[in-house]
N, C-alpha and C positions, 0 to 999 in steps of 0.2 A: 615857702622855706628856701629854695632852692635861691633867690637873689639876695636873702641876707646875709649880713654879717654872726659866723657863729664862734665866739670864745671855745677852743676847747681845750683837756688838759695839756699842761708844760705850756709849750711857748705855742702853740699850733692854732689857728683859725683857717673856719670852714669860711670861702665866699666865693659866689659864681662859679660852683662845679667842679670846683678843687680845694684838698687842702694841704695848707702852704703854710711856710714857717716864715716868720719878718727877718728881717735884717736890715740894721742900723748902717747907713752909707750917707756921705756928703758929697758925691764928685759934682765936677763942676759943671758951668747949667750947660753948655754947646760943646758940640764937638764936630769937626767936619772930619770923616773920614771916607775916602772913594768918593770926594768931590759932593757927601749927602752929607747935609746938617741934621745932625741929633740933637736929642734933646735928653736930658738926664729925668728919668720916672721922678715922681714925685713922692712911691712908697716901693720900698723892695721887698720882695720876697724871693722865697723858693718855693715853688711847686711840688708837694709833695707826692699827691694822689691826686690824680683825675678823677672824683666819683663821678660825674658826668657820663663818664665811657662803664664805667662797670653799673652804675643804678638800673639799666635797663635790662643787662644782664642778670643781675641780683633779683629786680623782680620778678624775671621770667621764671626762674630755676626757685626761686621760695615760694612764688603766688601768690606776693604781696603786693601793694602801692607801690609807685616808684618813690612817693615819698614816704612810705616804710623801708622800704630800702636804702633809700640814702640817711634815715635814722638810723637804720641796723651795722652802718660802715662805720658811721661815725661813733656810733659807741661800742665797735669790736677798737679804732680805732685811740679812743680814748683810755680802753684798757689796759691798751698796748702803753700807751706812754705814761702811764703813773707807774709802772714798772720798769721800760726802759726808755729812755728819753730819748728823743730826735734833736737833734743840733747841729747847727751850724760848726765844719772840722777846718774846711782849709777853703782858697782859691785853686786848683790848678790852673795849669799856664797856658788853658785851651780858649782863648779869647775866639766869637763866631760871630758873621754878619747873615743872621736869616732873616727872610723876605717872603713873602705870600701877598697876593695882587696886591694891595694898596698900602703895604706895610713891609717897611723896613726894621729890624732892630738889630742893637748889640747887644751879645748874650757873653755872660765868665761861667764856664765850668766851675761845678765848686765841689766838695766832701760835703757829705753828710754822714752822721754817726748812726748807728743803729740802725740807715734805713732798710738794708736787706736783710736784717730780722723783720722788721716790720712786714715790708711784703711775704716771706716767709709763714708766718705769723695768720695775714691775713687769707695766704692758701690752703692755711691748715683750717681754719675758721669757717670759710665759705664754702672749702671744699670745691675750689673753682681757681683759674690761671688768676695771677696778679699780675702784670706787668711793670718791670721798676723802669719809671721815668728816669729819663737821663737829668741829674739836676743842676740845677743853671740858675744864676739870677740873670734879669735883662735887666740892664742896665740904662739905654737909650735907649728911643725909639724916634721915630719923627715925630712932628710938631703935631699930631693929632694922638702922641701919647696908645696908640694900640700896640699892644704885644702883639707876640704871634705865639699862641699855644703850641708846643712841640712835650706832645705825650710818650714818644715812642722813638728809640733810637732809627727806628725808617723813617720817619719823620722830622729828624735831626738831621740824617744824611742826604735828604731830601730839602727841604728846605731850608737847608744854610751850610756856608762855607767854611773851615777856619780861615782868618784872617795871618798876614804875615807876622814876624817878630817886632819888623817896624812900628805896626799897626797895633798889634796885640799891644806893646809897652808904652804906646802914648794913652791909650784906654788905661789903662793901669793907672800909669802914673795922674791921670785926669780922677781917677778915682778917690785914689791914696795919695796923692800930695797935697 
């Protein structure tokens, strides 16, 4: 279960360990930014929830499977959102270059609606911490197409910088023009 593709309610699918909401984007295919050619993803999201990082914790604390656990997220999960939706709100203006050994990308802060009900939500339910991901789409990456997973705002500030205004509004505009 854990490396499929899972439909679930509103706009949200579960795949490799998180779930993530899509988002429709055209930017263009290259970018050279700090002398590094990117490359524009071929599907966008936003990273919602890491279940990855909590399935093991879930299983410890219920003494269930880990894959009853990552079933039991994803349908507190699903509950949540036939009642309040998760959506995509805004870009802000925080364009990032983060890097982990063989992996460059370019990451845009974004809004999301409803998510800190959600994790809310999910601490009242598991009776256990949720941590809210800082959410981002990457947008580039290099030519071998790897993300770099950033769960955790120490993980944000750790592996990646903001980029300048320069920088930041040619990403942009590569995005939206």
């Amino acid at each position: 279960m854990e490396d499929s593709k899972i439909r679930l309610n509103g706009d949200l699918f579960y795949s490799k360990g998180y779930i993530m909401l899509p988002i429709e984007l055209s930017p263009i295919a290259t970018l050279n930014i700090q002398n590094i050619n990117f490359f524009a993803k071929k599907e966008f999201h936003i990273s919602i929830l890491a279940t990855k990082k909590y399935i093991p914790l879930l299983s410890q604390k219920l003494k269930i499977t880990k894959e009853q656990a990552l079933s039991t997220i994803l349908s507190e999960v699903d509950k949540f959102v036939t009642k309040v939706p998760i959506k995509f709100a805004a870009f802000s203006d925080e364009i990032r270059m983060a890097k982990r050994e063989d992996r460059s990308s370019l990451i845009a802060a974004v809004k999301v609606s409803n998510i800190e009900l959600l994790y809310d939500y999910l601490r009242t339910a598991f009776k256990m911490s949720f941590e809210a991901q800082p959410t981002h789409i990457t947008l580039y990456t290099l030519e071998n197409g790897l993300g770099i997973g950033i769960n955790d705002i120490d993980e944000l500030n750790r592996l990646s910088a903001r980029l300048n205004k320069e920088e930041s509004t040619l990403i942009m505009k590569a995005v939206f023009d």
